[in-house]
C-alpha positions as CSV (number, residue, x, y, z in Angstrom):
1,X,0.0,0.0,0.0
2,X,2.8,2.0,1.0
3,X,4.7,1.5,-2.1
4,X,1.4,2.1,-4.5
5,X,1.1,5.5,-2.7
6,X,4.1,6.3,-3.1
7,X,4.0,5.5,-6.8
8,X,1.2,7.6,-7.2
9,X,2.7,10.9,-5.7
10,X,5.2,10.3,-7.9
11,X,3.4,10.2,-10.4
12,X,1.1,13.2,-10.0
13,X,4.0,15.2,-9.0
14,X,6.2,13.9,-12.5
15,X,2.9,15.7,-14.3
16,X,3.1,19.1,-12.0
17,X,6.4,19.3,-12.9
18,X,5.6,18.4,-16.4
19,X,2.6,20.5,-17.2
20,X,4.5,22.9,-14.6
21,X,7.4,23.4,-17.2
22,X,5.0,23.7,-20.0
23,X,3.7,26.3,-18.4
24,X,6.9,28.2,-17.8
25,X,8.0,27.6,-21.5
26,X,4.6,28.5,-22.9
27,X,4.5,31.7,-20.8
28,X,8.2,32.5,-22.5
29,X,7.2,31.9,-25.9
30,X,4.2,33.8,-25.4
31,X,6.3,37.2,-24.7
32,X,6.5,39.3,-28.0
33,X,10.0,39.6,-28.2
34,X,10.8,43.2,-27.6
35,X,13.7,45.5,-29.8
36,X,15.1,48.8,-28.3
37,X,15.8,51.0,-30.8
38,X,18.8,53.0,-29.5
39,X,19.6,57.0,-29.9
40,X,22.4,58.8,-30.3
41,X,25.9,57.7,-29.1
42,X,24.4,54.7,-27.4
43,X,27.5,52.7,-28.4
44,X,30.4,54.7,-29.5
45,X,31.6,55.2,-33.2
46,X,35.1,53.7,-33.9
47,X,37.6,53.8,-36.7
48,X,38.9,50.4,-39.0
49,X,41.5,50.2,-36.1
50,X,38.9,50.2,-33.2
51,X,39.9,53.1,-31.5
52,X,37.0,55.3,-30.2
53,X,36.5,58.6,-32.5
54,X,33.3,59.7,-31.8
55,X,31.9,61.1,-28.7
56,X,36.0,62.1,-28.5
57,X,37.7,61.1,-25.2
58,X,38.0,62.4,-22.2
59,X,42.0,62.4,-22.7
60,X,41.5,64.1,-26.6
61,X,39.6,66.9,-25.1
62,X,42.0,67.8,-22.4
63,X,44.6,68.0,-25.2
64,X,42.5,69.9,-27.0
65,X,42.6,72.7,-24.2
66,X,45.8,72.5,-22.7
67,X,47.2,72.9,-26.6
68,X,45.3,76.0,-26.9
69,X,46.5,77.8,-23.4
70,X,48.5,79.9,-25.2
71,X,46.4,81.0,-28.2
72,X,43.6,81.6,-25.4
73,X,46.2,84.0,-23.4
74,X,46.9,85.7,-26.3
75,X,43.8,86.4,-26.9
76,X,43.3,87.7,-23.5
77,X,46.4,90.2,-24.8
78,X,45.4,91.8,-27.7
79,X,41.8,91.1,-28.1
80,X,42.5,89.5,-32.2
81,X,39.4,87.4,-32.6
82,X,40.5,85.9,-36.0
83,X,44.2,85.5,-35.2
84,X,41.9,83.3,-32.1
85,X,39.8,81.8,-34.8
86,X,42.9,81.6,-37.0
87,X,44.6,79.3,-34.3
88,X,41.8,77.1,-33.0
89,X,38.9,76.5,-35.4
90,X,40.9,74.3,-37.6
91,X,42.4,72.4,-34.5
92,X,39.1,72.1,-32.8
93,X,37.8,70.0,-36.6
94,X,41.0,68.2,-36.9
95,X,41.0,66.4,-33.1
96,X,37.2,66.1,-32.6
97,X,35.6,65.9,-35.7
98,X,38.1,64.8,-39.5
99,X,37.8,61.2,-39.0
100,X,33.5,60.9,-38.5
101,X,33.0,63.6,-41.5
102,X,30.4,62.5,-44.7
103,X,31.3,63.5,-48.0
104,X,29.4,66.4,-49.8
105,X,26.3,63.3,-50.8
106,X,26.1,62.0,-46.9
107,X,28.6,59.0,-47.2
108,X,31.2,58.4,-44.8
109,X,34.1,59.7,-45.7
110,X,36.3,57.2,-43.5
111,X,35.5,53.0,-42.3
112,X,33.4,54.2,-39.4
113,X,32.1,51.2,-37.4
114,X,29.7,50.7,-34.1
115,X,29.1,48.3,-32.1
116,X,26.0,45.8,-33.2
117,X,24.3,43.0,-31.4
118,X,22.5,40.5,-33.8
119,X,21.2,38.0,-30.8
120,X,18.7,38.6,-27.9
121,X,21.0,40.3,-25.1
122,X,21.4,37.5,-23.0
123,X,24.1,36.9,-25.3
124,X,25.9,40.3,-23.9
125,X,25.5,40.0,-20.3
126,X,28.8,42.1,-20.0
127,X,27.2,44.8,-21.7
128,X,23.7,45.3,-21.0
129,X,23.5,42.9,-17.7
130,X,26.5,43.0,-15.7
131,X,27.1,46.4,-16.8
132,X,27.6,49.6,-14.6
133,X,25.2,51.5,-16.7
134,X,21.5,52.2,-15.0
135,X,20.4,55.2,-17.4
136,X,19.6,55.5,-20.9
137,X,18.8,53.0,-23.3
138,X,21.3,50.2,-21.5
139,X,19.4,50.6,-18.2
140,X,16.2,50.1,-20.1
141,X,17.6,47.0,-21.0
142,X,18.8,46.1,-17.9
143,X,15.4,46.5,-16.3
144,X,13.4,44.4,-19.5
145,X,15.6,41.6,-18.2
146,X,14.9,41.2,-14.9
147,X,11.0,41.6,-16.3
148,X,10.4,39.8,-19.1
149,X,13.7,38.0,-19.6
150,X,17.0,38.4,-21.6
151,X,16.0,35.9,-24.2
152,X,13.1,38.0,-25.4
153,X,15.0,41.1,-25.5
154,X,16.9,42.6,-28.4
155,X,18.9,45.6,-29.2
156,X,19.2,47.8,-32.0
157,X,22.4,50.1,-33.1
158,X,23.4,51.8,-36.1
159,X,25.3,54.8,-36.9
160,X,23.4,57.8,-36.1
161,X,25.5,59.8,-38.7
162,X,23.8,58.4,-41.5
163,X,20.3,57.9,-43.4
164,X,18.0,56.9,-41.2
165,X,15.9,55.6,-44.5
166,X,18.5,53.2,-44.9
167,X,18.6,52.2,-41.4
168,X,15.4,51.6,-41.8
169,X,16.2,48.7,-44.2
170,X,18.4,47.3,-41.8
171,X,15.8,47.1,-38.6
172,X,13.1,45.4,-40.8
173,X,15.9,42.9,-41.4
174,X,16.8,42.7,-37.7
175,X,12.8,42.4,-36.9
176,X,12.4,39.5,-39.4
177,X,15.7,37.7,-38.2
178,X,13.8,38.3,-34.6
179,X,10.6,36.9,-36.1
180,X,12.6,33.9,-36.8
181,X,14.6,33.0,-34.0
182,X,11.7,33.8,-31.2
183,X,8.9,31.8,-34.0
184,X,6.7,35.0,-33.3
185,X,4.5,37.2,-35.7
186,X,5.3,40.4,-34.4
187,X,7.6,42.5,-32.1
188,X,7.6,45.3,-30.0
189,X,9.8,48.7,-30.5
190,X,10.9,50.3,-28.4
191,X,12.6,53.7,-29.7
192,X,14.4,55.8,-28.2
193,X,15.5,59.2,-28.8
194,X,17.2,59.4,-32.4
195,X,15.5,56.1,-32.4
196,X,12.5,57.7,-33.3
197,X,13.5,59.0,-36.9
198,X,14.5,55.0,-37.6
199,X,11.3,53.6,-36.2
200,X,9.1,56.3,-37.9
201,X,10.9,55.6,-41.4
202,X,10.7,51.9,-40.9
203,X,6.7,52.0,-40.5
204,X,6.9,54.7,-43.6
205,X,8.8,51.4,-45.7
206,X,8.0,48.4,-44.3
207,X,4.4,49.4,-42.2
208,X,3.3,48.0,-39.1
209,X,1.8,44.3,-39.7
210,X,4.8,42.6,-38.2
211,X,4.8,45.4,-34.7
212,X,2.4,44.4,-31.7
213,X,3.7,47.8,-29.9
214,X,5.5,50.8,-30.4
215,X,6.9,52.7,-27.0
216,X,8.4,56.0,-28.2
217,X,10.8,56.8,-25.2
218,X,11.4,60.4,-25.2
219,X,11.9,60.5,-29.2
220,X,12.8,62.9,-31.9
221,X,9.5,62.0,-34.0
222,X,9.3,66.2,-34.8
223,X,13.3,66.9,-34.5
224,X,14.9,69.1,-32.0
225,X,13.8,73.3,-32.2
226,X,17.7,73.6,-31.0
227,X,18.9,71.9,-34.1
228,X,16.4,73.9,-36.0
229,X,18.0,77.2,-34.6
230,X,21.5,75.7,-34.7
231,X,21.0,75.3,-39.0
232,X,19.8,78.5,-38.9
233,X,22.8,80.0,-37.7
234,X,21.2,80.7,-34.7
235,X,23.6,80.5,-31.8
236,X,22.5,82.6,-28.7
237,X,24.4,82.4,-25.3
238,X,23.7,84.5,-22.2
239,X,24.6,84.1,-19.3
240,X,21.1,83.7,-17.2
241,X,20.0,80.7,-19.7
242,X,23.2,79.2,-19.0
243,X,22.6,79.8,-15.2
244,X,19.0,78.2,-15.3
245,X,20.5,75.3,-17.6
246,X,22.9,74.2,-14.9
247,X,20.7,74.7,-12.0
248,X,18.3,72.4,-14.0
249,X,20.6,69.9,-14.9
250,X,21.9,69.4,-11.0
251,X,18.9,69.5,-9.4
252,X,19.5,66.0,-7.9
253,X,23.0,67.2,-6.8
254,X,23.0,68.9,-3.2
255,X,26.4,70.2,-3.8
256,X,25.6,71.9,-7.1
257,X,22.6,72.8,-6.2
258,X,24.1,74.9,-3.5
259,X,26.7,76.2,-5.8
260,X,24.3,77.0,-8.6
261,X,21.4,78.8,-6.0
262,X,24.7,80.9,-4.7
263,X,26.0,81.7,-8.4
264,X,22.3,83.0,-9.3
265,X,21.7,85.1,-6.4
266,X,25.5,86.6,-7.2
267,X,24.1,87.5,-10.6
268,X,21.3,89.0,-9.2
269,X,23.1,91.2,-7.4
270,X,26.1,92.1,-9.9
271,X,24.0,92.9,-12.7
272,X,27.2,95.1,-14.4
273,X,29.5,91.5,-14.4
274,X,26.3,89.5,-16.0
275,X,26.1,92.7,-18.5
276,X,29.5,92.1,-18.8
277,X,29.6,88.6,-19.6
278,X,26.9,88.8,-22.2
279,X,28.4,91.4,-24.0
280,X,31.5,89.1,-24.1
281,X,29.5,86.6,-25.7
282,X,27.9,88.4,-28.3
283,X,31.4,89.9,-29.3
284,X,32.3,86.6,-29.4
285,X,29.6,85.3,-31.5
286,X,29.4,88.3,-34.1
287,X,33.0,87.8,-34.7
288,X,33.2,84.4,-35.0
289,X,30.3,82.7,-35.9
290,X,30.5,82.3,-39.6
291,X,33.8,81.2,-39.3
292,X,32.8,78.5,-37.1
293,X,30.0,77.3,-39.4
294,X,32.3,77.6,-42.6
295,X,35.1,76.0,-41.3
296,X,33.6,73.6,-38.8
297,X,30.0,73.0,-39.0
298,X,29.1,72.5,-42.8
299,X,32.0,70.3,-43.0
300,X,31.8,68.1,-40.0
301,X,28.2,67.7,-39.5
302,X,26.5,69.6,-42.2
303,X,26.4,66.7,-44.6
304,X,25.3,64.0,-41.8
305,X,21.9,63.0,-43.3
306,X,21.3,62.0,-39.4
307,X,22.0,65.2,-38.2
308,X,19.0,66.5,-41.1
309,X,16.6,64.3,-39.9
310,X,16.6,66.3,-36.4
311,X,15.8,69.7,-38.0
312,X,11.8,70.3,-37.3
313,X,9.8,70.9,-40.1
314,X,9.3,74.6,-39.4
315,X,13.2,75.1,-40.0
316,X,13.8,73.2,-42.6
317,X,13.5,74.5,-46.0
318,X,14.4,78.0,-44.3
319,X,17.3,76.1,-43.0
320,X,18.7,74.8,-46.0
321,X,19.0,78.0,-47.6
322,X,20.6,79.6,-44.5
323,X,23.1,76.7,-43.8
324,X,24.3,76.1,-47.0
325,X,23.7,79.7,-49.1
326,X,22.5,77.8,-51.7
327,X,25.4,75.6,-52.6
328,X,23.9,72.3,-51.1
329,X,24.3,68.9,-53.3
330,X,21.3,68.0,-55.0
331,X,21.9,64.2,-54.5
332,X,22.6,65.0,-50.6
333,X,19.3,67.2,-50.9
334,X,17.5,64.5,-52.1
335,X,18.5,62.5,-49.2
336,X,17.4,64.8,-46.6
337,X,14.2,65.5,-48.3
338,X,13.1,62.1,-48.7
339,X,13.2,61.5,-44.6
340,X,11.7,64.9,-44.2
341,X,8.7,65.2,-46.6
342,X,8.0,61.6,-46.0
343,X,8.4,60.5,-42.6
344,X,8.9,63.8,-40.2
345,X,6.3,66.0,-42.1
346,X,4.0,63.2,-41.6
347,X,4.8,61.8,-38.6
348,X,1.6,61.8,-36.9
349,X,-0.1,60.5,-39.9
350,X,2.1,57.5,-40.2
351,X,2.0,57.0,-36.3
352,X,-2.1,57.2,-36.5
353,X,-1.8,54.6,-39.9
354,X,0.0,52.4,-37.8
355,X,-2.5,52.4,-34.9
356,X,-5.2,51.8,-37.1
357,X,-3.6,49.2,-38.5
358,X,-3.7,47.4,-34.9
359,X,-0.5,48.5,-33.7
360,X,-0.4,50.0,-29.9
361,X,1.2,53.5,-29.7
362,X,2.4,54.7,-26.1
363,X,4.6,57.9,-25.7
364,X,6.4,58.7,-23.0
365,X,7.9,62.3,-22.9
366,X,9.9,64.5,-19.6
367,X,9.4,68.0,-18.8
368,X,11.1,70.5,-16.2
369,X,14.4,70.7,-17.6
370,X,16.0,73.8,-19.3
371,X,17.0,72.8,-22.9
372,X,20.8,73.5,-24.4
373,X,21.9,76.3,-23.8
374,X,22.9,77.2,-26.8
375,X,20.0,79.0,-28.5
376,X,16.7,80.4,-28.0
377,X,15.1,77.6,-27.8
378,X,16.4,76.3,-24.4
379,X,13.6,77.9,-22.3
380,X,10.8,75.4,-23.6
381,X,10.1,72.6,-21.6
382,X,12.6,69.8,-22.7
383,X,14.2,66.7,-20.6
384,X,17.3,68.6,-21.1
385,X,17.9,68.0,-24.9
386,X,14.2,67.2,-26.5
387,X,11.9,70.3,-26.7
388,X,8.5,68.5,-24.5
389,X,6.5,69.6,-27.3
390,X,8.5,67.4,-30.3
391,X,8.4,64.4,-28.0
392,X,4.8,64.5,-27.6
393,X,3.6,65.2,-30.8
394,X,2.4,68.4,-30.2
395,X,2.1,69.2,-26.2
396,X,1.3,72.6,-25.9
397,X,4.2,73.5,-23.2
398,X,4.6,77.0,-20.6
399,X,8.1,77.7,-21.0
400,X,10.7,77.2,-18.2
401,X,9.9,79.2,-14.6
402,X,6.8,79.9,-16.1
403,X,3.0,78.8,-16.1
404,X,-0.2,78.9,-18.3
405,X,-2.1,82.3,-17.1
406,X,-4.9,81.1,-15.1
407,X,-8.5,80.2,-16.5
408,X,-6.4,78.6,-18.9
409,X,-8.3,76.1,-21.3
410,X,-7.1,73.6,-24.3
411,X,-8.2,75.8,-27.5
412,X,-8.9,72.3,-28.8
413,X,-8.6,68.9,-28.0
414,X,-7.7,65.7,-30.0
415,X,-9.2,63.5,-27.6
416,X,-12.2,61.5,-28.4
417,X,-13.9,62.2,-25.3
418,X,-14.1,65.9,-24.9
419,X,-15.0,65.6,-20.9
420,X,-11.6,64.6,-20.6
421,X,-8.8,66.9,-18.7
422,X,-5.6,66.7,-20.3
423,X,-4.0,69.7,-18.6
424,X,-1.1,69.4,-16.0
425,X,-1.9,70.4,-12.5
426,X,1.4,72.5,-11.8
427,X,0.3,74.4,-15.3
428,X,2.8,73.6,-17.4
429,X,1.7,70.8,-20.0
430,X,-1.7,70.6,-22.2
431,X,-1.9,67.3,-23.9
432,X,-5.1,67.8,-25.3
433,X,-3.6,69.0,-28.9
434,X,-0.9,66.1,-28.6
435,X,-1.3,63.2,-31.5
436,X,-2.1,60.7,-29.0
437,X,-3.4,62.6,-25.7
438,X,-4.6,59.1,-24.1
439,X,-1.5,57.2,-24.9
440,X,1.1,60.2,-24.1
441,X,2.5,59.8,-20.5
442,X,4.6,63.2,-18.8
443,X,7.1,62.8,-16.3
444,X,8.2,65.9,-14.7
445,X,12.7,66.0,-13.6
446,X,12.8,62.8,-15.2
447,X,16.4,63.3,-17.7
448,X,16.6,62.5,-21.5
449,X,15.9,58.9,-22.0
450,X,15.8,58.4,-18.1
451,X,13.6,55.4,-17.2
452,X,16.3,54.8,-14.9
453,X,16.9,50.6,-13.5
454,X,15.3,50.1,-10.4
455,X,12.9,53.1,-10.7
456,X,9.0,53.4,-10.8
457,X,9.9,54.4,-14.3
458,X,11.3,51.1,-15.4
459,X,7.4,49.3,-14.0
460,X,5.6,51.9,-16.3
461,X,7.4,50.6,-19.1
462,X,7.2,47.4,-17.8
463,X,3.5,47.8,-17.4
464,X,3.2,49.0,-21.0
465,X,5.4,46.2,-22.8
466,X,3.4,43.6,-21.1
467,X,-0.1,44.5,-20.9
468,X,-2.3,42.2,-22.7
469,X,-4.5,45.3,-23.6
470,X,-4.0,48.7,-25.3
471,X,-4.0,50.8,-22.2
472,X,-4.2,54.6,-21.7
473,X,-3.4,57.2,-19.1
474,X,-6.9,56.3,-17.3
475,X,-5.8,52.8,-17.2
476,X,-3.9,52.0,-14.1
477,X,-4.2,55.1,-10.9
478,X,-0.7,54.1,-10.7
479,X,0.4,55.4,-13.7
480,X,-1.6,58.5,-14.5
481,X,-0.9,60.6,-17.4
482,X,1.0,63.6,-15.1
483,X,3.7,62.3,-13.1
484,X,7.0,63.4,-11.0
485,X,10.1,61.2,-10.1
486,X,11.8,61.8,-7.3
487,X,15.4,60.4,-8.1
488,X,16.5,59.9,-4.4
489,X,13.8,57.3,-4.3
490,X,13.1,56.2,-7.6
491,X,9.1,57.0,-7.0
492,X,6.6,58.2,-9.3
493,X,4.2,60.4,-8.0
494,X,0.9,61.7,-9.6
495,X,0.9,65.6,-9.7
496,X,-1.4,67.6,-6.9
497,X,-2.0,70.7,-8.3
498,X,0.5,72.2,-5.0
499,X,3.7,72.3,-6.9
500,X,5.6,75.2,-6.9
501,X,4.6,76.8,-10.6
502,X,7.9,78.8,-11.4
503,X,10.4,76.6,-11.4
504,X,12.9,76.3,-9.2
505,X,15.3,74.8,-10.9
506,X,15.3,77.4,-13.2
507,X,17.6,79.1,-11.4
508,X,15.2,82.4,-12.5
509,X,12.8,81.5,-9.5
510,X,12.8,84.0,-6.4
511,X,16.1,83.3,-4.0
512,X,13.6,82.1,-1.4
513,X,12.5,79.3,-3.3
514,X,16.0,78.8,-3.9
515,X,16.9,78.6,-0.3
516,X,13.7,76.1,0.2
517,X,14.8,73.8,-1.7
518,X,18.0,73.7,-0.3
519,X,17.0,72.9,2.8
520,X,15.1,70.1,1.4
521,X,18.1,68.9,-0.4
522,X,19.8,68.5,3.0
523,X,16.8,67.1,4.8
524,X,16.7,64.4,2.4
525,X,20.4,63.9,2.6
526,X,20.6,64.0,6.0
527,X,18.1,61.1,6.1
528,X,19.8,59.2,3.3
529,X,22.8,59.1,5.1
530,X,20.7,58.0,8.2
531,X,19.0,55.3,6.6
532,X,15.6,57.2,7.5
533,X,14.6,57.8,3.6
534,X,12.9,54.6,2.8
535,X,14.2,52.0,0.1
536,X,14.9,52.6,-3.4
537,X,12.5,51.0,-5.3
């Protein structure tokens, strides 16, 4: 008896585990494999030798500089500004920028190489799992394998300097060769800043039958209004943008933060030396700027079809003209017009073809950071390179330290249902004109391509790669459309309608403010350091 029982539990439990391993393998294979599209610089460009061009190193920079002391000091002696431009333009192109040049019709002048990964990730564990990196499009990574699984994960790279109509040829490759390997029907992209231009010409080529989901992360669907100004010739520096900029861009540092808030209330009270400074600037500019276009710009990354593709469509026939004064290539201009009149101009239409096709579309865009600081465009709400507005197809944005006047109301919505409030409670974002205003998802302070590992960002995306329905911002309370993430913890929280409307981190915002949220800083550090904060989630 004894023996038959024990037989029999055997038995049943062979089966559990059985069945139980069917389970496990059926709930793998029934994860659409996912693809993250990467951006800008993910990976670094190399040369045929495998040396790092492109960003340029630390140690090539500081070479850079210390070889131009002397020019510099000269400078300071006689006040020349083209015997300056004379003795550094040419060295600035030479070190940073000969070796990833195109050619006058937008092909690499030199072997240029990146790095590429063919198989899921769990093939790289160095790189994306083991890795250092929590941020950016890595970290995104790094958190889809701990959720759904290095096996169903995939990665996408290419060299940002070039067509992205061509890379477009190569991801529908890399989806089919993903098709294949996972036996699936579809995938899901997820694209990521420049990633966005790729994606958006892929669906313009190769259309959407073979995508379950598209998550844009904080893309460059509409270009950038900085690189819009930039072709225009537009470079504008002074000296309280730059301020706000760098109080923006530390706000998670207590240290800086106390630096910055001390810098800005100088200013405030030395208005001759910021006077100064501006007018040092513009000297600067007005004497040099053509130079630096002619002898740097136009032939380093004027003829980068990728670089084109980031020009908004506002700029860029106007921007052509201005750039180039007329002496542009007609085979490069055909180039940068097809991705432009095609895929940018029509954006929304493609992304709206797509979803009516039966593919999901989710956008995820940041806000509360001052942009570049480098034209007139940094004051629009950006995650700190991405105007708000270009990520969201459309957002209607209050520009940085400022608010929508109040009794403000969307002019008009997109939204189906026209009871629905798409307006940020701190003032600052109306979604209601955006392409998508129940799919778009804001997250104030949270950096370019955040969705940092081990955050309540990483579960949103999470949330939105796995659900088994097409979800909206009214979907889950936990994830409404309006959101703020604290980086000491990690935590998402919904907007109350109490925040602070000018921004502090503008560095523009009243010194009180200022002081406040220093004090905050070192409340929360204090308790950090005394374990009292609560756990990073």
């Amino acid at each position: 008896m004894k023996k038959t029982l024990k037989s029999a539990i055997s038995l049943i439990l062979t089966v559990i585990l059985v069945f139980g391993t069917l389970s496990v393998a059926a709930a793998k294979e029934a994860v659409t494999p996912v693809i993250v599209v990467s951006g800008m610089n993910s990976f670094p460009l190399t040369n045929a030798q495998g040396q790092q061009v492109y960003p340029p190193s630390g140690d090539k920079i500081t070479s850079l500089v210390m070889d131009n002391i002397g020019p510099l000091l000269g400078f300071l002696v006689n006040g020349d500004w083209q015997k300056l431009g004379d003795e550094i333009i040419y060295d600035v192109y030479e070190d940073l920028f000969a070796e990833i040049i195109c050619d006058e019709k937008g092909n690499s002048v030199n072997e240029i190489k990146t790095s590429i990964f063919p198989k899921s990730v769990d093939n790289y564990p160095d790189v994306f799992e083991n890795g250092e990196e929590t941020e950016d499009e890595t970290g995104i990574v790094k958190g889809l394998i701990d959720d759904i699984g290095g096996e169903n994960v995939y990665f996408f790279n290419y060299d940002w300097r070039l067509d992205p109509m061509k890379h477009a040829d190569d991801l529908n490759a890399f989806i089919e060769n993903v098709k294949k390997e996972k036996s699936s029907d579809k995938v899901t992209l997820i694209p990521c800043s420049m990633g966005g231009t790729v994606t958006n010409s892929y669906l313009y080529k190769y259309g959407s039958d073979s995508v379950e989901k598209i998550i844009y992360a904080m893309t460059a669907i509409q270009g950038l209004d900085a690189v819009g100004e930039v072709f225009h010739r537009n470079i504008d520096v002074n000296v309280d943008v730059l301020m706000a900029y760098l109080f923006s861009m530390q706000r998670d540092d207590l240290a800086m933060q106390i630096l910055m808030s001390a810098l800005a209330s100088f200013t405030e009270i030395t208005p001759a030396i910021t006077k100064w400074l501006d007018r040092f600037i513009d000297n600067s500019l007005e004497a040099l700027n053509d130079r630096v276009y002619d002898e740097l710009m136009c032939i380093s990354f004027g003829t980068m079809p990728g670089f084109w593709s980031l020009v908004p469509d506002s700029y860029y026939n106007e921007a052509k003209d201005i750039f180039f004064g007329g002496k542009i290539d007609k085979t490069f201009e055909g180039v940068i017009d097809n991705y432009h009149n095609n895929v940018q101009a029509r954006a929304e239409e493609i992304m709206k073809s797509a979803c009516q096709s039966g593919t999901e579309i989710y956008v995820l865009a940041s806000y509360g950071y001052v942009g570049g600081p480098y034209t007139n465009a940094a004051m629009k709400q950006s995650d700190c390179l991405i105007e708000t507005a270009n990520q969201s197809l459309w957002a209607t944005t209050a520009l940085n330290g400022e608010s929508f006047p109040e009794g403000y109301e969307a002019i008009g919505t997109k939204c189906a249902d026209k009871s629905h409030n798409h307006i940020s409670t701190d003032g600052i974002i109306d979604a209601s004109s955006c392409g998508f205003p129940e799919n778009t998802w804001f997250i104030k302070y949270n950096k370019h391509v955040g969705i940092p590992y081990g955050t309540d960002c990483q579960r949103l995306l999470t949330y939105l790669v796995t659900s088994d329905s097409y979800v909206n911002v009214h979907s889950d309370e936990s994830f409404p459309q309006f959101m703020s993430l604290n980086k000491n913890t990690g935590k998402l929280t919904s907007l109350t309608g109490e925040e602070i409307k000018a921004d502090i981190t503008s560095g523009k915002a009243p010194f009180f403010y200022r002081l406040v949220e220093i004090i905050r800083n070192i409340i929360v550090s204090v308790k950090k350091a005394l374990g009292l904060y609560g756990e990073k989630v």
